[in-house]
C-alpha positions in Angstrom: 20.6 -2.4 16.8 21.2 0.1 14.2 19.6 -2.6 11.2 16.6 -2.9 13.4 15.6 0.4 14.1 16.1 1.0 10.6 14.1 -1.8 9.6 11.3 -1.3 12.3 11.3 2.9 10.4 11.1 1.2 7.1 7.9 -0.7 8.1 6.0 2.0 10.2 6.6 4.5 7.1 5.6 2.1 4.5 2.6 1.5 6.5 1.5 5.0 7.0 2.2 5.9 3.3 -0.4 3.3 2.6 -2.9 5.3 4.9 -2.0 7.8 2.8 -2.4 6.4 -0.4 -5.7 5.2 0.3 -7.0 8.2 2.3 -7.5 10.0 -0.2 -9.2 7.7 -2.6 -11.8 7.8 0.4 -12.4 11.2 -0.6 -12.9 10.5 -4.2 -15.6 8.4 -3.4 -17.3 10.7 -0.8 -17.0 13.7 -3.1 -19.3 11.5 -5.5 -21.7 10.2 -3.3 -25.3 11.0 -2.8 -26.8 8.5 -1.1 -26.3 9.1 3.2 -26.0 5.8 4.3 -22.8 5.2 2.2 -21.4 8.6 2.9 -22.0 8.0 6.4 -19.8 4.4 6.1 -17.1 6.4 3.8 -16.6 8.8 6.9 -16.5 6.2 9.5 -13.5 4.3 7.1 -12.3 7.5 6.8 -12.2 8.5 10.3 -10.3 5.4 11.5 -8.2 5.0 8.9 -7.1 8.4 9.6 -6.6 7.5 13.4 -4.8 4.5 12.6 -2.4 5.9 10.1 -1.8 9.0 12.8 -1.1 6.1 15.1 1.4 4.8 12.3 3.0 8.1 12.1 4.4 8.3 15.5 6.5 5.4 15.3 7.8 6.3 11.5 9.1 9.4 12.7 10.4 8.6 16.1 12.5 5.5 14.8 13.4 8.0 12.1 14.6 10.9 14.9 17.0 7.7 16.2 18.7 6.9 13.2 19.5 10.5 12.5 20.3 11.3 16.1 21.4 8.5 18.1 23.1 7.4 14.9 24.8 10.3 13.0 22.4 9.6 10.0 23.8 12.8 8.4 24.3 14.2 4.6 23.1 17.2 2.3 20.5 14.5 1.1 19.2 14.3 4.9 18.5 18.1 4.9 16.3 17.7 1.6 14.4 14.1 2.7 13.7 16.4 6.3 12.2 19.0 3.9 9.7 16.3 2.1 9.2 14.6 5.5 7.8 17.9 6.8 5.3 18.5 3.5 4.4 14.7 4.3 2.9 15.9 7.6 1.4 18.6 6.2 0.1 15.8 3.6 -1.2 13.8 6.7 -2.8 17.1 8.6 -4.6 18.4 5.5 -6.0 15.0 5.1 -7.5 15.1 8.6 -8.7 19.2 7.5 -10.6 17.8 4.6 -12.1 14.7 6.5 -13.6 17.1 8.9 -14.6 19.5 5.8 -16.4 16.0 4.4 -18.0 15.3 8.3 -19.2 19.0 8.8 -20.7 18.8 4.9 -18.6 21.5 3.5 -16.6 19.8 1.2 -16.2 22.7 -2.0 -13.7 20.2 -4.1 -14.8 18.0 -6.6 -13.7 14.4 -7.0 -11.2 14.9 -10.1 -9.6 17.5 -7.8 -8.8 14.5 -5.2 -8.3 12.3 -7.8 -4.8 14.5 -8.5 -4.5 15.1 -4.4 -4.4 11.7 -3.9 -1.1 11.5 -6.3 1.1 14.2 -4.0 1.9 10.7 -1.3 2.7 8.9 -4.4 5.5 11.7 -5.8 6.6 12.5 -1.7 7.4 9.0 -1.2 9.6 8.7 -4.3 11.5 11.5 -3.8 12.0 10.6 -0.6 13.2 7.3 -1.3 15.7 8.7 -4.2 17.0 10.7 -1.4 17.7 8.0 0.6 18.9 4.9 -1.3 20.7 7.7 -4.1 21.9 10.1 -1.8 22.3 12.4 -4.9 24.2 15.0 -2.4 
């Protein structure tokens, strides 16, 4: 059972990393637009991709509660991958923040600032996955 569950995590978290890749590249585009019609179609992708990948989420980190709990899943390099998993849902809330800065019309960033946002999923993910396949500590 133990090679499913961690299969089944592997999938849900690759999954909602993608939500998170592409997210933010949403924003990019938003943060350029001017015409309404495509800025209102930019928030409605926006808004359910940022459902769906929530949706995502839940699964990722309960399969990922069951390895480390039900299965001793345990290490310094647990304590550090924990650490990123918690910035990665910070990651995921500030994405939903800044989607409902873009729906209320009080987006203040610019789209080179989003362009470099949209990197931080890229650098969380690798890390974590050092952590995990290394286990450095």
């Amino acid at each position: 059972m133990y090679l499913w569950i961690k299969a089944l995590h592997i999938v849900f978290i690759a999954s909602w990393f993608a939500g998170l890749f592409y997210l933010p590249r949403i924003f990019v585009n938003l943060a350029q637009e001017t015409n309404p019609a495509v800025t209102e179609r930019l928030l409605g992708m926006g808004r359910r991709l940022y459902r769906f990948t929530t949706i995502l989420m839940v699964p990722a980190l309960v399969l990922g509660l069951w390895l480390w709990l039900g299965y001793g899943v345990s290490g310094g390099w647990l304590h550090a991958k924990l650490a990123l998993v918690v910035v990665t849902i910070g990651y995921h809330h500030a994405c939903g923040s800044l989607l409902k800065k873009f729906e209320r019309g009080v987006n203040a960033r610019s789209h080179t600032w989003y362009r470099y946002f949209n990197e931080v999923p890229v650098l969380l993910l690798l890390a974590i996955v050092i952590l995990v396949v290394v286990k450095p500590f």
